[in-house]
C-alpha positions as CSV (number, residue, x, y, z in Angstrom):
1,X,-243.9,-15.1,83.8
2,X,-247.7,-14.7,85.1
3,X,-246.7,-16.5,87.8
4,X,-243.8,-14.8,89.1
5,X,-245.7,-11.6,88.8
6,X,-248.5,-12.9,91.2
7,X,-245.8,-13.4,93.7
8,X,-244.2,-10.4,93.4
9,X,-247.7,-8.8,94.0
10,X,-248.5,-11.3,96.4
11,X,-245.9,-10.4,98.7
12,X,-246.8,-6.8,98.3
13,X,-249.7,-7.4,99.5
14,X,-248.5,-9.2,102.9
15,X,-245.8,-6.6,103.0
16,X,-248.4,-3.7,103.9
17,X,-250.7,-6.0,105.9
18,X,-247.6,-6.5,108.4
19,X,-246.8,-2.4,108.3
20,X,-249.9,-2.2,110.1
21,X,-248.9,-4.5,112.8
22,X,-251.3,-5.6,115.1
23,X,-254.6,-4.5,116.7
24,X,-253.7,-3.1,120.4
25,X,-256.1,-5.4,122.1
26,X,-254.1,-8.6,120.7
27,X,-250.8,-7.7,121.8
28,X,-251.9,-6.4,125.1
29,X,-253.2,-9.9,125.6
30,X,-250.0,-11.7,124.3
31,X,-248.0,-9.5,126.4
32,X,-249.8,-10.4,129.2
33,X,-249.9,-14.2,128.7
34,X,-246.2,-13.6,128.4
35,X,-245.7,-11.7,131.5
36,X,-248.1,-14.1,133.5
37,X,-246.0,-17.2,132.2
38,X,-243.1,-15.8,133.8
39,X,-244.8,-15.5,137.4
40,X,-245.0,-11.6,137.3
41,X,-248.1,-10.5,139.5
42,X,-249.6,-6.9,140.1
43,X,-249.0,-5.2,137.2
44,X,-251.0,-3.5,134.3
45,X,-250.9,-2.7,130.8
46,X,-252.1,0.5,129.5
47,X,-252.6,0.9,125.8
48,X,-251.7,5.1,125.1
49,X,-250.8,7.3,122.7
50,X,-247.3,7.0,121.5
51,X,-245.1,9.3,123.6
52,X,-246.8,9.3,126.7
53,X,-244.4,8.3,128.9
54,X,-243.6,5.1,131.2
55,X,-242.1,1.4,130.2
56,X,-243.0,0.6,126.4
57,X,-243.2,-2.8,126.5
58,X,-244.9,-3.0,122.5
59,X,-246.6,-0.5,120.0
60,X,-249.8,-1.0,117.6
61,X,-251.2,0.1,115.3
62,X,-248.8,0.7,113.1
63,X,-246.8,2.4,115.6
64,X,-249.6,5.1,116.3
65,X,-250.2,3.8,119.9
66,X,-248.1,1.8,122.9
67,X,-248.4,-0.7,125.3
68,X,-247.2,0.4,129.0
69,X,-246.3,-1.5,131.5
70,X,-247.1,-0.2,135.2
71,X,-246.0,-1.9,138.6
């Protein structure tokens, strides 16, 4: 019984660290690698406040903020 209730609180606990999602910085980088990978040139990636405007291409921050991609 003890330990099925430090999974259950466990997995709480990894369920709020992914609600956060990730820091801005990291996934502008990964999104980058990705885009650079597929031969893509002369472009850039602003991180702004959500609702800002342009091509989303990721959010962060728990969906506070977004990744835009420029041509």
């Amino acid at each position: 019984m003890k330990k099925i209730l430090l999974a259950a609180g466990l997995l709480c606990m990894a369920g709020s660290a992914l609600a956060a999602g990730k820091p801005c910085e990291e996934l502008k980088s990964e999104i980058a690698a990705k885009l650079d990978a597929k031969g893509v040139s002369h472009y850039t990636l602003e991180i702004a406040d959500k609702g800002t405007g342009g091509k989303v291409v990721g959010t962060c921050e728990a969906g506070r903020k977004e990744i835009v991609y420029k041509r």
